[in-house]
KELUM-263513 format. One record per residue (C-alpha): x, y, z; residue in one letter; residue number from 1. Coordinates in nm, 3 decimals, padded with zeros to 5 digits, m for minus. Layout:
N
PT         x         y         z   aa     i
PT         X         Y         Z    A   NUM
...
//
This chain:
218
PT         x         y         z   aa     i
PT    00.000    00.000    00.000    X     1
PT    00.099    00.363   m00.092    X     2
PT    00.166    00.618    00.193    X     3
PT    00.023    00.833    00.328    X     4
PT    00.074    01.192    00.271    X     5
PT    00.093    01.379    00.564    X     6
PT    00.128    01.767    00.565    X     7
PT    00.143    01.938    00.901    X     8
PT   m00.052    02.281    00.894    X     9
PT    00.161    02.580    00.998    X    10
PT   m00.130    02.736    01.136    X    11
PT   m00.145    02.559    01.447    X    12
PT    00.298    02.565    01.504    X    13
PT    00.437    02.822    01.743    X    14
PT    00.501    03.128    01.535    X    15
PT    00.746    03.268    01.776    X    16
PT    00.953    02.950    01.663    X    17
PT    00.880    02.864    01.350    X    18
PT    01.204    02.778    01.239    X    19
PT    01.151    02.465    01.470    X    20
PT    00.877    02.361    01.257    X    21
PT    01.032    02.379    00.927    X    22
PT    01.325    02.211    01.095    X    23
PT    01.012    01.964    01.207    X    24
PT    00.922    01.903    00.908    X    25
PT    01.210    01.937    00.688    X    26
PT    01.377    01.633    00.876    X    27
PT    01.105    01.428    00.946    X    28
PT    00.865    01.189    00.801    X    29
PT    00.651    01.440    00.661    X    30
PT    00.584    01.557    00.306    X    31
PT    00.442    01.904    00.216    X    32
PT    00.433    02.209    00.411    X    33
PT    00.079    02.281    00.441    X    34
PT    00.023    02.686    00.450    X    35
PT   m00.324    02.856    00.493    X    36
PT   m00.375    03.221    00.376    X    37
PT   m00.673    03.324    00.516    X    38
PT   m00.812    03.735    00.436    X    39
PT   m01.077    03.790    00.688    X    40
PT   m01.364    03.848    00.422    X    41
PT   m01.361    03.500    00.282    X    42
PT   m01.319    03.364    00.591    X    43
PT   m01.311    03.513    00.972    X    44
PT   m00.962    03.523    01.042    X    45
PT   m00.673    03.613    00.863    X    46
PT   m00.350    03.421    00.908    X    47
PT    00.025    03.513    00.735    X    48
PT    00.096    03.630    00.383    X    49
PT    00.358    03.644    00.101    X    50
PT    00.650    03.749    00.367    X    51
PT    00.605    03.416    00.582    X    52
PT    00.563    03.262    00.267    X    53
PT    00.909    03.346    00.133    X    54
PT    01.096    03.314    00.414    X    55
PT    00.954    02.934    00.481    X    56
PT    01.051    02.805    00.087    X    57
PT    01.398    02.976    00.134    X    58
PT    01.456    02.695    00.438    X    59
PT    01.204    02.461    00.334    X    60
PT    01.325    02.106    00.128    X    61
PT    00.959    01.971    00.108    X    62
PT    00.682    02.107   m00.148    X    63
PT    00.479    02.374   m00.024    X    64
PT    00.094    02.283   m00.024    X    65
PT   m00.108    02.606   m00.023    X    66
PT   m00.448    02.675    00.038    X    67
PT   m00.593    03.006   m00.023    X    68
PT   m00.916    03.084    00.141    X    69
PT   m00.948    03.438    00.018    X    70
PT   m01.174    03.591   m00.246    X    71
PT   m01.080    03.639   m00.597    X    72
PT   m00.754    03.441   m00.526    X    73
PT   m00.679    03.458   m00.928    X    74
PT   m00.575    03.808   m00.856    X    75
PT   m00.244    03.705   m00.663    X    76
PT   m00.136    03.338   m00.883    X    77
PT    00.211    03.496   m01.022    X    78
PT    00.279    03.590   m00.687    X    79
PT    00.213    03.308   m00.480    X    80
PT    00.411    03.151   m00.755    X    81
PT    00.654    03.347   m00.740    X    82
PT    00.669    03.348   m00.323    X    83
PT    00.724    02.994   m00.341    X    84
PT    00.408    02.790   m00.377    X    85
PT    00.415    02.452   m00.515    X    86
PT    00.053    02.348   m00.503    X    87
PT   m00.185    02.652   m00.506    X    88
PT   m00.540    02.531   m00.379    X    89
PT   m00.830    02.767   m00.438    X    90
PT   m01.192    02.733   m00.300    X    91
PT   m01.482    02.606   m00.588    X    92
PT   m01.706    02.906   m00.357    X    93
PT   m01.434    03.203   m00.440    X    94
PT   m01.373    03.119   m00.796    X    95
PT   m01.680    03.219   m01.047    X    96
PT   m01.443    03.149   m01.310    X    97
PT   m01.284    02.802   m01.169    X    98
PT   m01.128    02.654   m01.476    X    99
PT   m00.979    02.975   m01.561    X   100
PT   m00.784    02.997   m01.236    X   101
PT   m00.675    02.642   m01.239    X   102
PT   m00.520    02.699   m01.636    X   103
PT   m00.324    03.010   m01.475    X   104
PT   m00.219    02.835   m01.170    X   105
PT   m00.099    02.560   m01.423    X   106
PT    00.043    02.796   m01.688    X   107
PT    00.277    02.933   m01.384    X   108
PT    00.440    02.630   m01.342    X   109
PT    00.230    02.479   m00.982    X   110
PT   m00.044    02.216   m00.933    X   111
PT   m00.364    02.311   m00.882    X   112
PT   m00.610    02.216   m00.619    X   113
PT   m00.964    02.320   m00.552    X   114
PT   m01.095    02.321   m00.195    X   115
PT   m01.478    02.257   m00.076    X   116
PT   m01.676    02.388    00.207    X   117
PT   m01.831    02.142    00.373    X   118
PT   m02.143    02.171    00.270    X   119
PT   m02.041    02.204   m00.075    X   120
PT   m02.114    01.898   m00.299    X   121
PT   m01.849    01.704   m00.500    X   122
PT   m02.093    01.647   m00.779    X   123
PT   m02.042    02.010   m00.882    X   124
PT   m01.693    01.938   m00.977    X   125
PT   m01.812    01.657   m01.228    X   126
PT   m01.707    01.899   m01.544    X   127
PT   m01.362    01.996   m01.449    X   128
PT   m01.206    01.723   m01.225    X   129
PT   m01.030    01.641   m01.483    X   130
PT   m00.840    01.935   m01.424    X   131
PT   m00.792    01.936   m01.075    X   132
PT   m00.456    01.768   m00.935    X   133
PT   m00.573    01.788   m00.583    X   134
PT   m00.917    01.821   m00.385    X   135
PT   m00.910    01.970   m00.076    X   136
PT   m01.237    01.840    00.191    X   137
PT   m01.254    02.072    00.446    X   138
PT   m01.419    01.841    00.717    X   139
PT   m01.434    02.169    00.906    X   140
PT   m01.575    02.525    00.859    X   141
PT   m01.282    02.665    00.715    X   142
PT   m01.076    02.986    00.937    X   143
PT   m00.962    02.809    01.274    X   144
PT   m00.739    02.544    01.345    X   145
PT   m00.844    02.301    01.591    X   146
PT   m01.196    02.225    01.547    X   147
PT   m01.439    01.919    01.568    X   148
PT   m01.407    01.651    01.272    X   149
PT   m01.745    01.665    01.079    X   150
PT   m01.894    01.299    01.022    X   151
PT   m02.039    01.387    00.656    X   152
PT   m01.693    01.400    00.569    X   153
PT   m01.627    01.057    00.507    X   154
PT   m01.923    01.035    00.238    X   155
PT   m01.785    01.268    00.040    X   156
PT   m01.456    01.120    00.020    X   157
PT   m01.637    00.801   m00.111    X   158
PT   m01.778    01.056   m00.359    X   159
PT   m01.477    01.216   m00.462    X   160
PT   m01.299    00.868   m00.493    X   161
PT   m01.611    00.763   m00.745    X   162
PT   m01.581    01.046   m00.937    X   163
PT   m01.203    01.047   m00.991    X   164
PT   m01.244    00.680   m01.100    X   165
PT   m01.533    00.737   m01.300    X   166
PT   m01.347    00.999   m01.542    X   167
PT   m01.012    00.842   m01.497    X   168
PT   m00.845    01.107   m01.344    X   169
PT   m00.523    01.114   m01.119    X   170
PT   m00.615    01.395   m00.850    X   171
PT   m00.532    01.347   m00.535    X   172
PT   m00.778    01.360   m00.253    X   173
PT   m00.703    01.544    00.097    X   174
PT   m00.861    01.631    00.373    X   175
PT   m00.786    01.900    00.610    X   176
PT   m00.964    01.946    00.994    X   177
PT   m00.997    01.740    01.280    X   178
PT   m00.758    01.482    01.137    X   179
PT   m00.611    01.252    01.444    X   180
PT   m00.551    00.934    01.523    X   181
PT   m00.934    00.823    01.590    X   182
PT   m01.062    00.890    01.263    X   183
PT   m00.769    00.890    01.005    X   184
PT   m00.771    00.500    00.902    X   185
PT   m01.197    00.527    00.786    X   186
PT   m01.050    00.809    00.574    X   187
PT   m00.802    00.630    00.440    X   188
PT   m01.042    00.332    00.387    X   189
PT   m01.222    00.578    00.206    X   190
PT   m00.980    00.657   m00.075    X   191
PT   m00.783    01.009    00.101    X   192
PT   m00.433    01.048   m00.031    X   193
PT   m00.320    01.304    00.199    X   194
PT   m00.401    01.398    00.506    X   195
PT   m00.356    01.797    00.718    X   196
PT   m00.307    01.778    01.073    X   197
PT   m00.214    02.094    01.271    X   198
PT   m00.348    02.069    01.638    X   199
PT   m00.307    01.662    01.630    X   200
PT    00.047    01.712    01.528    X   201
PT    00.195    02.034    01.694    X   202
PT    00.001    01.978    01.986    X   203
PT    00.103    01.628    02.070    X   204
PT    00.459    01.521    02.330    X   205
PT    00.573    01.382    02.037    X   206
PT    00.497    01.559    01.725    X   207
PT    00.730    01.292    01.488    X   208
PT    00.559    00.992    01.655    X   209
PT    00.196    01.155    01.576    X   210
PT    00.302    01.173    01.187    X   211
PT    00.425    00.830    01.181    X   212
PT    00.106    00.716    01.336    X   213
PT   m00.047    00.914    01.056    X   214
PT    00.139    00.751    00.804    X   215
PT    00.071    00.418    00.899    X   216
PT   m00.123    00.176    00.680    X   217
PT   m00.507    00.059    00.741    X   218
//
């Protein structure tokens, strides 16, 4: 069986020490960086922007999975590109024009994910998945690290796993929110190919041994 891949969110590391997490992650069994840009009108919170950005893919050795829950996010592609992203993941609800974004995020040179709300079908991606390298579940309300897993979640992985089959497509399916040890092997059994973990991760004694646990097969 194929790993797992894990990408610890940033959100929920210590930001007066950051350079432990990169060093965290850079060294460790993990895979991407995952980074969340949040704007405050898209969501309620706003996070860290291009300046944390740069400074994390001048130390980082791992790909840099970014998720961009802002409006209009085709406005800033060439820079995120050019800040460091190597996945740029944009929400299905922020996007009127959605395959027009994902051909600019592809034209730059990145992979291109699109992200859905929670109560946001996967059947409305039927006509572009094709397109789509990754799809982001949020199995919470997106803005705040930390929250409650939400059960639906697992249905519309089985979804997304159908549909990907279905048109014969090689996106990638992750999940970010409320990922830990108690529910990450019914996702897996689902069909996820990556999972985000920020509180289960960063918060545990031992962060490496919560990432291999992660990793570890059904």
């Amino acid at each position: 069986m194929k790993s797992t891949i894990i990408a610890p969110s940033l959100l929920s590391a210590d930001f007066l020490d950051l350079k432990k997490a990169v060093d965290f992650i850079n060294n460790g069994a993990s895979d991407w960086f995952h980074l969340d840009i949040m704007d405050g009108v898209f969501v309620p919170n706003i996070s860290y922007g291009f300046p944390i950005l740069k400074a994390l893919k001048k130390q980082s050795k791992k790909p840099l999975d970014v998720h961009l829950m802002i409006v209009q996010p085709e406005r800033y592609i060439e820079e995120f590109k050019k800040a460091g992203a190597d996945i740029l993941t944009v929400h299905y609800e922020a996007c009127t024009h959605l395959h027009r974004t994902l051909a600019k995020i592809k034209s730059e040179g990145m992979q291109a994910g699109v992200a859905l709300n929670p109560h946001t079908p996967v059947d409305l991606l039927k006509d572009i998945i094709q397109d789509i390298d990754l799809l982001l579940i949020m199995s919470v309300n997106p803005g705040f690290g930390g929250q409650s897993f939400i059960e639906n979640t697992y249905s519309k992985i089985v979804d997304a796993k159908n549909l990907i089959i279905k048109k014969n497509t090689k996106t990638l399916i992750e999940v970010d929110g409320g990922v830990d040890d108690s529910n990450f092997r019914k996702m897996l059994e689902a069909g996820v190919d990556a999972l985000v973990a920020g509180s289960y991760i960063f918060g545990a004694e031992k962060p490496e041994e919560a990432v291999k646990i992660l990793k570890s097969s059904v």
